[in-house]
N, C-alpha and C positions, 0 to 999 in steps of 0.2 A: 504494500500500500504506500501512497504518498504520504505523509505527514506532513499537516498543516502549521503554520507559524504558532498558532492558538495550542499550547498542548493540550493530552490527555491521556486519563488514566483507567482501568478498570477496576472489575471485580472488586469491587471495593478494597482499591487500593491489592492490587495481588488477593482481592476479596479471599479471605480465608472460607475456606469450603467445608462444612463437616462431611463426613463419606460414609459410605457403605463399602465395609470389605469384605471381605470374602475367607471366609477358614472353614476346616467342618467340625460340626457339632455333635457331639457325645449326649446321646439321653441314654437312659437307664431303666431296665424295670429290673426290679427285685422279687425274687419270690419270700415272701412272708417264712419266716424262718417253726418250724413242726417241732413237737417235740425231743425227734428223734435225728434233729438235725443241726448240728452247733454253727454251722454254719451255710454260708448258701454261693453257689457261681452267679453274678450277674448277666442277665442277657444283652449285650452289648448292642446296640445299633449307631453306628457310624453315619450320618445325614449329609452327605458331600454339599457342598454349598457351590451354586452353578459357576460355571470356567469363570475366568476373571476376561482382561483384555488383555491379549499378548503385546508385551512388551511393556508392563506397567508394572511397577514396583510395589511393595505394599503401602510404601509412600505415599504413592501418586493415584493408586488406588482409592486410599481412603479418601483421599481429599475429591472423591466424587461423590457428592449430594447422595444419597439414599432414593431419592424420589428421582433420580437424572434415568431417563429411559433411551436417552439418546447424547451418544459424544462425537465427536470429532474430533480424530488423532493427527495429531502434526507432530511428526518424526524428522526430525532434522539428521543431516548424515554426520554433522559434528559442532561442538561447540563456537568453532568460526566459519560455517560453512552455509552460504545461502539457497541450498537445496534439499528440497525436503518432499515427503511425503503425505499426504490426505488421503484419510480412511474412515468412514461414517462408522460407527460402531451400532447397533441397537440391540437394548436388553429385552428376551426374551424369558421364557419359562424353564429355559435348559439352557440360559447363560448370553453373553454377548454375541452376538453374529454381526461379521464382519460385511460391508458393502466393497466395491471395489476401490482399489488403491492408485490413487491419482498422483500424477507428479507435480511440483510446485515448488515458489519460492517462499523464501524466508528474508529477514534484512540481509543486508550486504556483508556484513560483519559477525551474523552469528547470531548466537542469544545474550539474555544479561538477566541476572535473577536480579538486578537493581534499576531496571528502564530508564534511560536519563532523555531528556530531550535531544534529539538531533543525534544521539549515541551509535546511529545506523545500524542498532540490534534488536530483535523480534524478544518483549519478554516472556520468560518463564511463566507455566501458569497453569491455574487450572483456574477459567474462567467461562459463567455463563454467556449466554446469548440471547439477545431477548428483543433486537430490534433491527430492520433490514430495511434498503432504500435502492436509489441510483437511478442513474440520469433518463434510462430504458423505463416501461410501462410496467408493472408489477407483475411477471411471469404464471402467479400463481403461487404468494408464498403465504404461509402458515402465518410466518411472525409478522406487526405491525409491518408494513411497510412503504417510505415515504420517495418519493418520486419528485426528484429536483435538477432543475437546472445546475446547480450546487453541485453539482457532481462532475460537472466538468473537466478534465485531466489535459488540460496540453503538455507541448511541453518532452522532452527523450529522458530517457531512464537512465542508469549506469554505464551500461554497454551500446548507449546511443539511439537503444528502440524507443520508438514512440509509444509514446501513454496512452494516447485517445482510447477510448473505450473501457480501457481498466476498471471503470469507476459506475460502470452499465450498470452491473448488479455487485451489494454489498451486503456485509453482514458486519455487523458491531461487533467488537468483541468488548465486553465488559471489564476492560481493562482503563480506570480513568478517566472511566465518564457514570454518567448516569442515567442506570439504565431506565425505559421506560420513552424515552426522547430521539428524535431523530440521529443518526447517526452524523449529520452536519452540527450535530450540539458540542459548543466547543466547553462545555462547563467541567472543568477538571477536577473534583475533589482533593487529587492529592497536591496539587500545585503544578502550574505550565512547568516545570521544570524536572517535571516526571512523565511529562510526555504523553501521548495519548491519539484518538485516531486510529487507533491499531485495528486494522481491521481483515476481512477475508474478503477478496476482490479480484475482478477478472485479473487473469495473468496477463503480460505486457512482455513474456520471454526473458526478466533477466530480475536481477533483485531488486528487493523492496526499501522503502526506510526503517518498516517496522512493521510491517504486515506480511499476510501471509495471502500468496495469488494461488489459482488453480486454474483450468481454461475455462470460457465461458458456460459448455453443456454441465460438468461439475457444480458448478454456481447453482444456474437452475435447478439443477438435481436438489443441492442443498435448499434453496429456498424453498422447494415445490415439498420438502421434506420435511424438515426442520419442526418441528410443533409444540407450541407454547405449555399444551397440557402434558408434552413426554419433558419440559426440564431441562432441554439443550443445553453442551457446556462444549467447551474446546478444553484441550489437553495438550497444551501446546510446550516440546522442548528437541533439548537432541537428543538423539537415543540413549547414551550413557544417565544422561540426569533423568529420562523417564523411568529408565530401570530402579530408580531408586526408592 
């Protein structure tokens, strides 16, 4: 994504998440102990608790809402590296099932578990989703979503490709702003100087300031997906730090 002069930040502020993880659970039945018996074997039942999401640590795990019925995994190839991977996750009755795995950018410069303004790093995070726009006609998406001129991208990228269109369809990420509001809302909770803007947006072929792009059909996908009542959250880092 482009980031705009006006910072922002999300998830309330790297919004701390409480989660649902994943172990299994031990119940117990007893038999009532007879006269003739001092003591008794317990019948053991073992209740596997359903798959987790490959490649998530118990970390990164918990830090997923309990009620999140839907993630989206952004798998960076390394700490300084602006290519990454998208893959919609959704929880089912027999665990996470995975959608297809899209290819994508991340900032220029990597991640940053600290987002600064202008840092050209994608942060750390595990953050909701709660609000979608762009300059295009609304696809057909689940979440609010606000259609503006405002979306605009002139203007060449990193590697000199142009932006136009990038900005067609977008998703907030709840990193630094608040949520609820257009994704043109430059209101930062944590201070411009923590950055914000971070968003999910047409790919433009080369890296980001601080978002994360995937190709246009992907987007749609997501928007047309995405739903308010499953909980949406991004999971966004490099592989090493999601392992954790």
């Amino acid at each position: 994504m482009i980031q705009r002069r006006t910072a922002v930040a999300l998830l309330a502020s790297p919004l701390l998440l409480t989660g649902c993880g994943g172990g299994a659970e031990a119940t117990e039945r007893r038999t009532p102990p007879t006269p003739d018996a001092r003591t008794t074997t317990p019948d053991v039942q073992a209740e596997q608790a359903p798959p987790g999401i490959p490649g998530l640590g118990p970390t990164r795990s918990a830090a997923i809402p309990g009620r999140c019925g839907q993630a989206v995994v952004v798998t960076g190839r390394g700490k300084n590296s602006p290519l990454c991977t998208v893959v919609l996750y959704e929880r089912t009755a027999t665990g996470w099932q995975a959608g297809t795995a899209w290819p994508a950018h991340n900032a220029l410069h990597g991640w940053s578990a600290h987002h600064l303004l202008d840092d050209l790093r994608s942060p750390l995070g595990v953050y909701t989703l709660s609000d979608a726009g762009g300059l295009l006609p609304d696809p057909g998406s689940k979440l609010p979503y606000h259609q503006s001129s405002g979306f605009r991208s002139p203007g060449t990228g990193f590697e000199g490709e142009p932006l136009d269109g990038c900005f067609d369809y977008v998703l907030a990420v709840d990193y630094n702003r608040r949520p609820g509001t257009s994704p043109l809302d430059w209101t930062r909770p944590l201070g411009p100087e923590r950055g914000g803007g971070v968003w999910l947006h047409v790919d433009h072929g080369g890296p980001t300031h601080g978002c994360v792009s995937v190709a246009k059909a992907p987007m749609k996908e997501l928007l047309r997906t995405l739903d308010p009542d499953r909980h949406p959250v991004v999971v966004m880092g490099y592989a090493d730090w999601l392992a954790g």
